[in-house]
Each structure stands twice: as C-alpha cells, then as structure tokens.
N, CA, C and O atoms as a MOPAC input file, in Angstrom:
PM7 MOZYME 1SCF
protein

 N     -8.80300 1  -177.93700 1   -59.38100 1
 C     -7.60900 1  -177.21900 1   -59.78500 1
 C     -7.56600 1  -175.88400 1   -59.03600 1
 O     -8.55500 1  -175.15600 1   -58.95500 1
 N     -6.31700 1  -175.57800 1   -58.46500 1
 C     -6.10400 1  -174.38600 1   -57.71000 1
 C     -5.30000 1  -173.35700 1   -58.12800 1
 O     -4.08900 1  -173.53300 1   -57.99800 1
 N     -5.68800 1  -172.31300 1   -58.60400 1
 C     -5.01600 1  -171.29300 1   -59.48200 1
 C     -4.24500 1  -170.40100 1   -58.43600 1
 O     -4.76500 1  -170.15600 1   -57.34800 1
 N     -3.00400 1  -169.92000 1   -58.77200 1
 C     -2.20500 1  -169.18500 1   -57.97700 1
 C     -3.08000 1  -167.66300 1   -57.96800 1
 O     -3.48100 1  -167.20200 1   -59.03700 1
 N     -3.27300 1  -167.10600 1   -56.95400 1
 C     -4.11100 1  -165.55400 1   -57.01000 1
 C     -2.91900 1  -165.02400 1   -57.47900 1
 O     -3.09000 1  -165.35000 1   -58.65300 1
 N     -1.95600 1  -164.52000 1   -57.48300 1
 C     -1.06800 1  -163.79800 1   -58.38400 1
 C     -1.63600 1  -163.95200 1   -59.93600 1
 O     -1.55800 1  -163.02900 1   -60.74600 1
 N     -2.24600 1  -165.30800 1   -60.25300 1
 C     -2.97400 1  -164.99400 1   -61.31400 1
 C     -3.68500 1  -164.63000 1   -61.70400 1
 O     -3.77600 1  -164.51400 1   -62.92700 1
 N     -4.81900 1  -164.15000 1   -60.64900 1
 C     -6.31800 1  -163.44300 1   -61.05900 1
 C     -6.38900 1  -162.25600 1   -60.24600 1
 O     -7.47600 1  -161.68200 1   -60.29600 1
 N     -5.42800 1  -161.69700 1   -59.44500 1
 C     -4.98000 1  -160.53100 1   -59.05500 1
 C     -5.06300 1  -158.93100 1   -60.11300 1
 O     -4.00500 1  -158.50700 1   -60.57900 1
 N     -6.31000 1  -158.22100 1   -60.37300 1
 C     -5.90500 1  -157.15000 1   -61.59500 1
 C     -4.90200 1  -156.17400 1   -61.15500 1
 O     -4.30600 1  -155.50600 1   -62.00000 1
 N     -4.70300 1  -156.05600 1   -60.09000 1
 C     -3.50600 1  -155.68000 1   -59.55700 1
 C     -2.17400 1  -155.32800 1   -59.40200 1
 O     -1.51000 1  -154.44500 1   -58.86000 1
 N     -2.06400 1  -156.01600 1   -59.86100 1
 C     -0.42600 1  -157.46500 1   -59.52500 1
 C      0.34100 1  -156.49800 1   -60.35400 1
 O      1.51700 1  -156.53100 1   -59.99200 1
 N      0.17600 1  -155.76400 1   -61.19000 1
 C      1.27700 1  -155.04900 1   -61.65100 1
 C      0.95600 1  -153.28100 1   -61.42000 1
 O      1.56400 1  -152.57600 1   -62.22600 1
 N      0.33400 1  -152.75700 1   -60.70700 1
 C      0.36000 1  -151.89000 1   -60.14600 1
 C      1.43900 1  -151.70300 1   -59.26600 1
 O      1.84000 1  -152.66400 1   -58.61000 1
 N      2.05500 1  -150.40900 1   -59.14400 1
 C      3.12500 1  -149.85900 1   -58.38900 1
 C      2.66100 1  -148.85600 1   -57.31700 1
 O      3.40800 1  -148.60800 1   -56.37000 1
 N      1.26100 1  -148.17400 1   -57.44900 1
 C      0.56800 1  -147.34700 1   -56.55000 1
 C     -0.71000 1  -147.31600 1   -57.04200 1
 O     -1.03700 1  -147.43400 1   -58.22300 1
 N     -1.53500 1  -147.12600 1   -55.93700 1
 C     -2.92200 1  -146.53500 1   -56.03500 1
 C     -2.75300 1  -145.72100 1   -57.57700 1
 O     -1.81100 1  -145.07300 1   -58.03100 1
 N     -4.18400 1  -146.08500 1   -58.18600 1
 C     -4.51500 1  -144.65400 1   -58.56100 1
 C     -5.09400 1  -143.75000 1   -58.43000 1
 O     -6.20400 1  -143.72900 1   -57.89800 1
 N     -4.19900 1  -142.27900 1   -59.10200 1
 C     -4.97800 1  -141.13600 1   -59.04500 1
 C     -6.46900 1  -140.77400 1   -58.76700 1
 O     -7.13000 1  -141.50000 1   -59.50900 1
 N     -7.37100 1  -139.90600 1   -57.96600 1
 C     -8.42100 1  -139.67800 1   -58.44400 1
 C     -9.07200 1  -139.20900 1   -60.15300 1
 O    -10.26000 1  -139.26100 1   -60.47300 1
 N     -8.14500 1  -138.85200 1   -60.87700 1
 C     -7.95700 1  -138.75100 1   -62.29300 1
 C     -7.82500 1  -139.68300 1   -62.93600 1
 O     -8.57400 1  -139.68100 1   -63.91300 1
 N     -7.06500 1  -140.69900 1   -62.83400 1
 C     -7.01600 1  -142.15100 1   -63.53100 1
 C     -8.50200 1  -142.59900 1   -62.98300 1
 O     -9.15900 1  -143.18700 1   -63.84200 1
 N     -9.12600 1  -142.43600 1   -61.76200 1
 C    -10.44200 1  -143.28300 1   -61.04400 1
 C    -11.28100 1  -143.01400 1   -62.33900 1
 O    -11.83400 1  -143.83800 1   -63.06700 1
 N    -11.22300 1  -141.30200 1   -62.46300 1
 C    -12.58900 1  -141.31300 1   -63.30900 1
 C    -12.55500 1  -141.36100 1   -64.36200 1
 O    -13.59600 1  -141.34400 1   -65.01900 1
 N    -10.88600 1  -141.47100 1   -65.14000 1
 C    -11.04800 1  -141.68200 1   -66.81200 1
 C    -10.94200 1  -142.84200 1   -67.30800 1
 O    -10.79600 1  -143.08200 1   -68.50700 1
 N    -11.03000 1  -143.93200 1   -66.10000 1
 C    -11.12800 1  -145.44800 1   -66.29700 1
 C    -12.98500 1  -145.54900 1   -66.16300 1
 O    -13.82100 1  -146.12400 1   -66.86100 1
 N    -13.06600 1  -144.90000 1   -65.22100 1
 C    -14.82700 1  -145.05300 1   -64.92200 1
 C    -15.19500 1  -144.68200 1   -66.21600 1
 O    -15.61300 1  -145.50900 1   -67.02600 1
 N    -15.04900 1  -143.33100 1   -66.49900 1
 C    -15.98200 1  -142.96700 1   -68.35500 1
 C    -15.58000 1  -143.51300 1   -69.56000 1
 O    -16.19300 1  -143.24500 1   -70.59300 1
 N    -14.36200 1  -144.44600 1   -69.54700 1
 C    -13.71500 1  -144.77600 1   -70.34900 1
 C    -15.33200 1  -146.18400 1   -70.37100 1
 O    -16.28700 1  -146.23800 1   -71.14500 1
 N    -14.96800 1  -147.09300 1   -69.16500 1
 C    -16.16000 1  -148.36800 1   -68.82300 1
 C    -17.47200 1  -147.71400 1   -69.35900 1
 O    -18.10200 1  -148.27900 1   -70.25300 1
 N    -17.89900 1  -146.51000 1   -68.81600 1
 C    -18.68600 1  -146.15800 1   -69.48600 1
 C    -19.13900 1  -146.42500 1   -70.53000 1
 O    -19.84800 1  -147.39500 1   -70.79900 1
 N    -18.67800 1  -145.37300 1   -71.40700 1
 C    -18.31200 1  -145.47100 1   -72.92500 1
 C    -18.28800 1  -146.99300 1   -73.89400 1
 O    -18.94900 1  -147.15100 1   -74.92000 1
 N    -17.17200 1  -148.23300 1   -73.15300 1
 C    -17.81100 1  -148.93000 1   -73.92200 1
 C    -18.65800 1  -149.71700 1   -73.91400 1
 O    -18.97600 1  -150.51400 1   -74.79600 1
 N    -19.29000 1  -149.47000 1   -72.43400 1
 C    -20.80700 1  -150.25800 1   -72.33600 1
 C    -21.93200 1  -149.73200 1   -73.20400 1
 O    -22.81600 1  -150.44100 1   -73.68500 1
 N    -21.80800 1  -148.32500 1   -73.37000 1
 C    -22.33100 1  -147.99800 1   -74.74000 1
 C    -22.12000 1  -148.27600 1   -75.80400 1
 O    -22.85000 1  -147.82500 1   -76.68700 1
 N    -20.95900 1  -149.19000 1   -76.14000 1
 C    -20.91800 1  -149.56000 1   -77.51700 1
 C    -19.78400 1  -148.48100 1   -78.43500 1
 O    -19.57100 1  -148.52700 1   -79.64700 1
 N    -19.31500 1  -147.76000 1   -77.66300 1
 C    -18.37500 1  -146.68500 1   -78.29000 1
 C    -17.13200 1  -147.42800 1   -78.29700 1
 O    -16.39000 1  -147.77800 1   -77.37900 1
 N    -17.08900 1  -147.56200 1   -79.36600 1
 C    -15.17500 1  -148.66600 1   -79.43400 1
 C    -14.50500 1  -147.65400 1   -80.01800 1
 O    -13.53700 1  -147.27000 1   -79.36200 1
 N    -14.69400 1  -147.11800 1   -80.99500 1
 C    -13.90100 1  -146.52400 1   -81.85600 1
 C    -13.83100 1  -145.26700 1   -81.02300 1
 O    -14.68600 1  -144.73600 1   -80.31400 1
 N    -12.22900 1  -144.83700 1   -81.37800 1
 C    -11.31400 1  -143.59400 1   -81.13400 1
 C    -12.22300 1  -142.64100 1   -80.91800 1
 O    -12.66400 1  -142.31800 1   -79.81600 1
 N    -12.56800 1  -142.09000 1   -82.16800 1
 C    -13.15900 1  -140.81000 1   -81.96000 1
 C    -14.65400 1  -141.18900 1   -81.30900 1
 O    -15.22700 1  -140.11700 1   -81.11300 1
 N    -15.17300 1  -141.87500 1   -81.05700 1
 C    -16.56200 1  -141.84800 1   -80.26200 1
 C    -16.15800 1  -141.81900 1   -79.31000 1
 O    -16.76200 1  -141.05700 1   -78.55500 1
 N    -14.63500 1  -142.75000 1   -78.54700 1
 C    -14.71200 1  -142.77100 1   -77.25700 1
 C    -14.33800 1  -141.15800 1   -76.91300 1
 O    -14.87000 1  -140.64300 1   -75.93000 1
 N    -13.45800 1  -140.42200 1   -77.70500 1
 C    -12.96500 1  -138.77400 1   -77.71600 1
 C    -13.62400 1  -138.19300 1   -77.25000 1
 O    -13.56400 1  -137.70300 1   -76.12300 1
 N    -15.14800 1  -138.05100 1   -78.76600 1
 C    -16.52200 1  -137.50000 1   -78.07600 1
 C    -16.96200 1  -137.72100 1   -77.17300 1
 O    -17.32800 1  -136.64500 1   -76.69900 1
 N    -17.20800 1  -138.52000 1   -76.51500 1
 C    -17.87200 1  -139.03400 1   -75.05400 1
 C    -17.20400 1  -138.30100 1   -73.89600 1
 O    -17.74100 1  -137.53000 1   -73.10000 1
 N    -15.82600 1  -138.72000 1   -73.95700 1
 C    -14.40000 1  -138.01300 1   -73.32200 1
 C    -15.28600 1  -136.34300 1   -72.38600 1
 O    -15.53300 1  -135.91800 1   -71.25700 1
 N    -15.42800 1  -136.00700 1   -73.69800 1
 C    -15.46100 1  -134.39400 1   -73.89300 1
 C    -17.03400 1  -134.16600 1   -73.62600 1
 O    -17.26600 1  -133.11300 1   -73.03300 1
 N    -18.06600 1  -134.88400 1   -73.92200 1
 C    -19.33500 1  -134.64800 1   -73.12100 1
 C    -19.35300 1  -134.82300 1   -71.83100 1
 O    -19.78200 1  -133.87400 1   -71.17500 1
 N    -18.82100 1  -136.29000 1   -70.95000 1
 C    -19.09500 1  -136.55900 1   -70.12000 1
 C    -17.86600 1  -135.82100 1   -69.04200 1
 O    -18.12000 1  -135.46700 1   -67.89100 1
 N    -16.48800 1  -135.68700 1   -69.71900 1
 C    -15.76600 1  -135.44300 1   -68.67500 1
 C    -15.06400 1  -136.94000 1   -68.48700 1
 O    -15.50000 1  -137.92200 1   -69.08800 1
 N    -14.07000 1  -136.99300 1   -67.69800 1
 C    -12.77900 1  -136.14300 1   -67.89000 1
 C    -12.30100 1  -135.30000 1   -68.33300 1
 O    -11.94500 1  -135.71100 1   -69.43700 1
 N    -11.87800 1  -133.83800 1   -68.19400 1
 C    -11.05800 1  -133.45000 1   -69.09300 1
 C     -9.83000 1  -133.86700 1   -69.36800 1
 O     -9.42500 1  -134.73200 1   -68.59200 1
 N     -9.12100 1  -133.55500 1   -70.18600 1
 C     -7.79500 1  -134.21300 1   -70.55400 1
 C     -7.35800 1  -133.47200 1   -68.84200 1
 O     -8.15700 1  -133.00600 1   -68.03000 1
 N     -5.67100 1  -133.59400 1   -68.69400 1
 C     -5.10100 1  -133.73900 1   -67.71700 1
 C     -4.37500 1  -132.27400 1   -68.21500 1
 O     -3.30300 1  -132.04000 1   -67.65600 1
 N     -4.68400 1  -131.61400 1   -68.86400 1
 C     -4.19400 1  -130.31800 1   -68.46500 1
 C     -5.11300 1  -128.98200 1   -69.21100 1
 O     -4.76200 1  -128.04600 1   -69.93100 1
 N     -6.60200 1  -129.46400 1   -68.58000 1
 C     -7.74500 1  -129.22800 1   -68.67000 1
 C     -8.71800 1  -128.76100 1   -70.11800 1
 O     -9.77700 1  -128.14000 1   -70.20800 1
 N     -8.07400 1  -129.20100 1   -70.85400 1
 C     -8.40000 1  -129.12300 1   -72.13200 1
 C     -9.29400 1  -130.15900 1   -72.68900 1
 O     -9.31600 1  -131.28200 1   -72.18500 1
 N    -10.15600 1  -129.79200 1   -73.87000 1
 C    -10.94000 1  -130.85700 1   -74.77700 1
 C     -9.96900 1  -131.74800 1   -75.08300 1
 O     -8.84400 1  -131.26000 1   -75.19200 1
 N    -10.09300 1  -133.08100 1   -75.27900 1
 C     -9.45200 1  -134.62400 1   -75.95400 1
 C     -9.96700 1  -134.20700 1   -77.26100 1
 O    -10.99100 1  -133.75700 1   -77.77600 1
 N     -8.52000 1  -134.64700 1   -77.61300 1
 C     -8.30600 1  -135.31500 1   -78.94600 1
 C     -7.91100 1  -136.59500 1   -79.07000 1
 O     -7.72200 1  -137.26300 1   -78.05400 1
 N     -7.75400 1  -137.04900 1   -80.14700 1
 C     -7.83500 1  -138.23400 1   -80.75400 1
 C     -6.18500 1  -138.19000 1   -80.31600 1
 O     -5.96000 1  -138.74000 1   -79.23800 1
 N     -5.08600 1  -137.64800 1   -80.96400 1
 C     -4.09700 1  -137.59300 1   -80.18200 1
 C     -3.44900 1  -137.53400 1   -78.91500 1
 O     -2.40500 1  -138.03700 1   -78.50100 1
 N     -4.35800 1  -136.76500 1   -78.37100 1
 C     -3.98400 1  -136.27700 1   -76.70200 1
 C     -4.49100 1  -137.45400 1   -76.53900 1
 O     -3.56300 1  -138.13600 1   -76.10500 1
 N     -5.45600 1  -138.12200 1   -76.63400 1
 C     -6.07300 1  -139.25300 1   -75.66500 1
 C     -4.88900 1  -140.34100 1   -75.72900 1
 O     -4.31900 1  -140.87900 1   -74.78000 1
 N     -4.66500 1  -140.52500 1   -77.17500 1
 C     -3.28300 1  -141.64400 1   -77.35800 1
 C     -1.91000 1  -141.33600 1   -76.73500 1
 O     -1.20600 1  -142.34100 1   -76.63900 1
 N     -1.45900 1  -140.41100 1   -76.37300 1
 C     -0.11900 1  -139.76600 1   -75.73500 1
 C     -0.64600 1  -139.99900 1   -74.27700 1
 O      0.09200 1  -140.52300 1   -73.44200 1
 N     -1.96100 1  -139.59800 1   -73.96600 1
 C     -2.16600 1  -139.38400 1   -72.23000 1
 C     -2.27700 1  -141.07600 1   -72.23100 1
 O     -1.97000 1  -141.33900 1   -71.06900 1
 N     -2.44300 1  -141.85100 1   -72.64000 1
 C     -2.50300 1  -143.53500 1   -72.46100 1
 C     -1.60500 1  -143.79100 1   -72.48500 1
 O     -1.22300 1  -144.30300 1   -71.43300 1
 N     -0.76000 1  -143.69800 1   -73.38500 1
 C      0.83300 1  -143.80200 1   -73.10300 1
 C      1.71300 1  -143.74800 1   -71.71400 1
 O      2.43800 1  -144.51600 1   -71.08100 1
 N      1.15800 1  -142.19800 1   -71.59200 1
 C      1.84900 1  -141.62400 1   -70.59600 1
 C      1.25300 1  -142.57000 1   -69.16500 1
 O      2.22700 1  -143.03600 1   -68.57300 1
 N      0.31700 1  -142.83800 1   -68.69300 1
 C     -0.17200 1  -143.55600 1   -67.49400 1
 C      0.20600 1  -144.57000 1   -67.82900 1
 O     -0.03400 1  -145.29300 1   -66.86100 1
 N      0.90400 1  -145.47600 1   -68.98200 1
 C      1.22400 1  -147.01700 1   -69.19400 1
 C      2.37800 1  -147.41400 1   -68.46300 1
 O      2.77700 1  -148.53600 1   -68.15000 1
 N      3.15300 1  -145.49600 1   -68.10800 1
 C      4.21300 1  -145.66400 1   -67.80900 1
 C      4.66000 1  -145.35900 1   -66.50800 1
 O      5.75400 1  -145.67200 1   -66.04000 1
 N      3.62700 1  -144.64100 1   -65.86700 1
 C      3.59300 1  -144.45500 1   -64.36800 1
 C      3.54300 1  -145.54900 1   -63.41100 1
 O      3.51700 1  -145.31200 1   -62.20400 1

C-alpha cells in the first residue's frame, strides 16, 4: 500500500518557516513533555525555568501561554 506524502508531510499546512522563537518554544515545550510535564501549570513552570520567555519578554502564565498558542495557531 502506497500512502500519498501529502499525508505524512508535518508540514503540509505550514504557510512559512518558523520563527527562531516558535524553534525554541516548540523545542522546550518537547522538552517538557518528555519529562512528563502535561499539565498547564508544570508546563508554565518549566516555560519560566528553562526559557522561552513569553514573546514580550515576560514570565508565562497559565494565561499568556493559552493566548500566545492561540495567537501562532493563527499565523
């Protein structure tokens, strides 16, 4: 059986590269739940030890983190 690569493409719905900022809050995000951090506020805490800062250089919150996900869902 031969699967169309448009189907296994993670890609495929990207519109541009990303940011060096999206690079690394996807990297600590992977991070995070290879540690086992699922939940909100652990992934927050982690956020804020390891870095990223939020995107307008401030500590994450539990809110900011949910609005800034938003906001890149839509870029």
């Amino acid at each position: 059986m031969k699967i169309d690569p448009l189907y296994v493409n993670p890609h495929q719905a990207r519109t541009r590269e990303p940011s060096q900022y999206e690079i690394l809050l996807g990297d600590a995000m992977e991070r995070a739940f290879g540690q086992g951090l699922w939940e909100l506020d652990q992934l927050v805490g982690y956020l804020n030890q390891s870095g990223p800062m939020a995107a307008n250089g401030q500590l994450w919150t539990a809110e900011s983190f949910q609005v800034e996900l938003q906001r890149l869902a839509k870029v």
